[in-house]
C-alpha positions in Angstrom: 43.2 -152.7 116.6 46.3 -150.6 115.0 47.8 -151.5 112.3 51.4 -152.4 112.9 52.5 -151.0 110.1 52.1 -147.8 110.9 54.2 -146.9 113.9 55.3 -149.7 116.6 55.9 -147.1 119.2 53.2 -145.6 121.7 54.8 -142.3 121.3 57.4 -140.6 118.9 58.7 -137.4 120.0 59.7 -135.5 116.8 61.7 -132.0 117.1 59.8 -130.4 119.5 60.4 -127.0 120.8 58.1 -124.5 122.5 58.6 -120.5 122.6 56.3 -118.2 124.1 56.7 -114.6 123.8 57.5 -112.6 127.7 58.1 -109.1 128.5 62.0 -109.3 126.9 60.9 -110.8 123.9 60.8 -114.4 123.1 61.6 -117.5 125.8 62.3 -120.9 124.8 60.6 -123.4 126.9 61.9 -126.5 124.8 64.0 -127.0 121.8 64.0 -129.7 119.6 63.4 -132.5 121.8 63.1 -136.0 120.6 62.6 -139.3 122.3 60.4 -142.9 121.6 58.5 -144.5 124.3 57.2 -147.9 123.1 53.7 -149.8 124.3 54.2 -150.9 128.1 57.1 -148.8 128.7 57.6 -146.3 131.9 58.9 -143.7 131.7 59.8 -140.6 134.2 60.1 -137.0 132.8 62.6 -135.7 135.4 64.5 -131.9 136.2 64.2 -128.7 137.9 61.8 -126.3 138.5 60.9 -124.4 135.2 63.4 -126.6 133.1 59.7 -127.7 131.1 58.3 -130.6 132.1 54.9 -130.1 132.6 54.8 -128.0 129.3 56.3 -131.2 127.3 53.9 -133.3 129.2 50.9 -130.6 127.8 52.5 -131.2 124.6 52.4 -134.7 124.9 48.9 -135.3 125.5 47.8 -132.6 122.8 47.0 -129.7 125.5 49.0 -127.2 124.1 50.9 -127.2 120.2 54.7 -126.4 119.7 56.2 -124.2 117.9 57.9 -126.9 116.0 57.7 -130.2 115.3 55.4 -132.8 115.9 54.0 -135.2 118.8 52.7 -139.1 116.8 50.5 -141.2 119.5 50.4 -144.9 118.0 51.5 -143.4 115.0 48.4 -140.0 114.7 50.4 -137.4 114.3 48.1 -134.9 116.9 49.0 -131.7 115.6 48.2 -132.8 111.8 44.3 -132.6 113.4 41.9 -129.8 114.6 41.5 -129.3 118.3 38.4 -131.8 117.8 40.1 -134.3 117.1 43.1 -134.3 119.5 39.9 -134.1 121.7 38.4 -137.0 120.4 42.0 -138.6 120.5 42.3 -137.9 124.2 38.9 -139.3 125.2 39.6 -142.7 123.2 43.9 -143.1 124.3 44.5 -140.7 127.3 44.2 -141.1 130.7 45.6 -138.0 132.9 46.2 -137.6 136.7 46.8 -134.5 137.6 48.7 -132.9 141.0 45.7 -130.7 141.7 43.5 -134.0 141.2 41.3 -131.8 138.9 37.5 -133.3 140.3 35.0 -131.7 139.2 33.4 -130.2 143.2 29.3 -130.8 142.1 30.3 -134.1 141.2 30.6 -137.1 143.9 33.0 -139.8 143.7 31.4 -142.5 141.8 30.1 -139.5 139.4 33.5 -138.1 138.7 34.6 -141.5 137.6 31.7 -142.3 135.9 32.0 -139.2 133.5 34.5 -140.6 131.1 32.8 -143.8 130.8 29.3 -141.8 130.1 30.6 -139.3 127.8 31.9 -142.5 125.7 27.8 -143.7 125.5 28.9 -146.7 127.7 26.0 -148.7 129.2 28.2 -149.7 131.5 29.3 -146.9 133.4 28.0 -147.1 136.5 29.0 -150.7 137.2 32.5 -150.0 135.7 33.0 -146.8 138.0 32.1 -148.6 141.2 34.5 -151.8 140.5 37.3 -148.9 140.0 36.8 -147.3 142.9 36.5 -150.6 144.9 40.0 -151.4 143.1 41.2 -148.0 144.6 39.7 -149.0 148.1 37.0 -146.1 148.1 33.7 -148.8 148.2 32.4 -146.7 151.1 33.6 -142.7 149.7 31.2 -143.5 146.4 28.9 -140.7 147.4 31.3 -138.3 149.0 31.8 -135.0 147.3 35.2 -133.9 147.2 35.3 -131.5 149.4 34.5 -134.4 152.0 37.4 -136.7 150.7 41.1 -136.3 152.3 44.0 -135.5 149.9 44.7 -139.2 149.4 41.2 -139.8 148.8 40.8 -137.1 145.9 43.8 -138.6 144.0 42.5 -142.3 144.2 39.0 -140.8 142.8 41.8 -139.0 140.2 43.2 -142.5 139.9 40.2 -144.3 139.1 38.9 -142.0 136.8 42.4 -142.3 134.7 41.9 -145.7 134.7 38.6 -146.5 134.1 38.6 -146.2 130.4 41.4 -148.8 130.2 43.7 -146.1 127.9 46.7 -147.4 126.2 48.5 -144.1 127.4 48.7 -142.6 130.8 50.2 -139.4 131.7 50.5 -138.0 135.2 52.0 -134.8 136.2 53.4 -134.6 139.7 50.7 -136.9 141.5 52.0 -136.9 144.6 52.8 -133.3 144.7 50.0 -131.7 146.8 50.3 -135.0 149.6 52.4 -135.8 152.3 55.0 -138.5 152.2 53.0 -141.5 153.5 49.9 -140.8 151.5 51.8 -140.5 148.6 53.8 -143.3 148.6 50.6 -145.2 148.9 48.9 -143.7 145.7 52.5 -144.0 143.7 52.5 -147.8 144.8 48.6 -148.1 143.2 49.3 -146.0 140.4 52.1 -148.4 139.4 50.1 -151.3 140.7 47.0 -150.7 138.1 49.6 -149.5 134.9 50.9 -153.1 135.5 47.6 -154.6 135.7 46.3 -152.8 132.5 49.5 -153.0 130.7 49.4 -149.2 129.5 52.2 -146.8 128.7 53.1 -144.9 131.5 54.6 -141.3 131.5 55.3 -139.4 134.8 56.8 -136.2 135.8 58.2 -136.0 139.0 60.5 -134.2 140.7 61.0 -137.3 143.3 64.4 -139.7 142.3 62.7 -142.4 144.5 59.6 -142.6 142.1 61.8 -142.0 138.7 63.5 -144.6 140.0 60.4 -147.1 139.1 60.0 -146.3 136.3 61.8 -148.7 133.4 63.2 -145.0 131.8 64.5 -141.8 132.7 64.5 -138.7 130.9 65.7 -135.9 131.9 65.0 -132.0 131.2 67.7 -129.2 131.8 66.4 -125.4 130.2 64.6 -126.9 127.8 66.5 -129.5 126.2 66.7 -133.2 126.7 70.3 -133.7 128.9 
């Protein structure tokens, strides 16, 4: 268990900014953003196109480093360790849902949600996986490859496999954005449905007011900086 002592908050945003160098020269993608987000909070990353949301998201979760200052998750700061161990730091706090769902094709369902459990060493896996994807309503899809699962279907598998571990953080960037209306509102209303059940932090980008509009916090991006 943490110590208390060292940070209360899930995650502390400290002075981050991100520049990347482009055919003019230098483009600032954040600059010096700063916000907390305490255990069993949700919150919603919100703005435009291009104003940086999935790159502070990256951030975030350790995916990419800033320029500047620093990201702390339950009080690590990630960028005071090696790529190894913001890995290791993902695989034992992170869970990630992605738009693009991001299964791995060889894989089946029950395999693609079993994969974080086995690269853990748990015994369990197998019996954990098929309880998630029974939770998700995909009991009969558990050997379906991806390529045989609908849109919806592919981001419940996503879902599950988020989930599974039972992470203390959760990150999701635009989840909904590659279904229609009805199927997403059905994974959105799941996806909030299991974060309540497991009691984890819950960040979201979206580009959707209706879903922000769950969330306990907004946050919202214009060019780079928090508005």
């Amino acid at each position: 268990m943490l110590d208390p002592s060292i940070s209360s908050a899930a995650i502390e945003v400290i002075h981050l900014s991100k520049r990347v160098a482009d055919a003019t020269g230098e483009l600032t993608i954040l600059q010096n953003v700063d916000f907390t987000v305490q255990p069993g909070e949700t919150l919603a990353i919100v703005g435009a196109s291009g104003s940086g949301k999935s790159t502070l998201l990256g951030l975030l979760a350790g995916l990419d480093t800033p320029s500047e200052g620093t990201v702390k998750l339950h009080g690590t700061d990630i960028f005071a360790v090696d790529e190894d161990g913001r890995a290791a730091l993902r695989k034992s706090k992170l869970g990630f849902v992605f738009q693009s769902f991001q299964l791995l094709a060889h894989l089946n369902a029950l395999e693609n949600v079993m994969l974080p459990l086995e690269l853990r060493g748990d015994a369990r896996a197998r019996e954990k996986a098929e309880a998630m994807l029974a939770r998700v309503g995909l009991s009969s899809r558990l050997k379906h490859y991806p390529k045989y699962l609908s849109g919806g279907e592919q981001q419940r598998v996503a879902l599950a496999r988020a989930f599974v571990t039972e992470p203390p953080l959760l990150f999701a960037d635009e989840p909904t954005g590659s279904l229609d209306a009805a199927t997403g509102e059905a994974v959105i209303q799941l996806m909030f449905e299991l974060n309540r059940e497991r009691g984890s932090t819950l960040v979201l980008v979206t580009h959707d007011p209706m879903i922000a509009a769950r969330c306990m916090r907004t946050i919202t991006i214009v060019a780079g900086r928090l508005n």
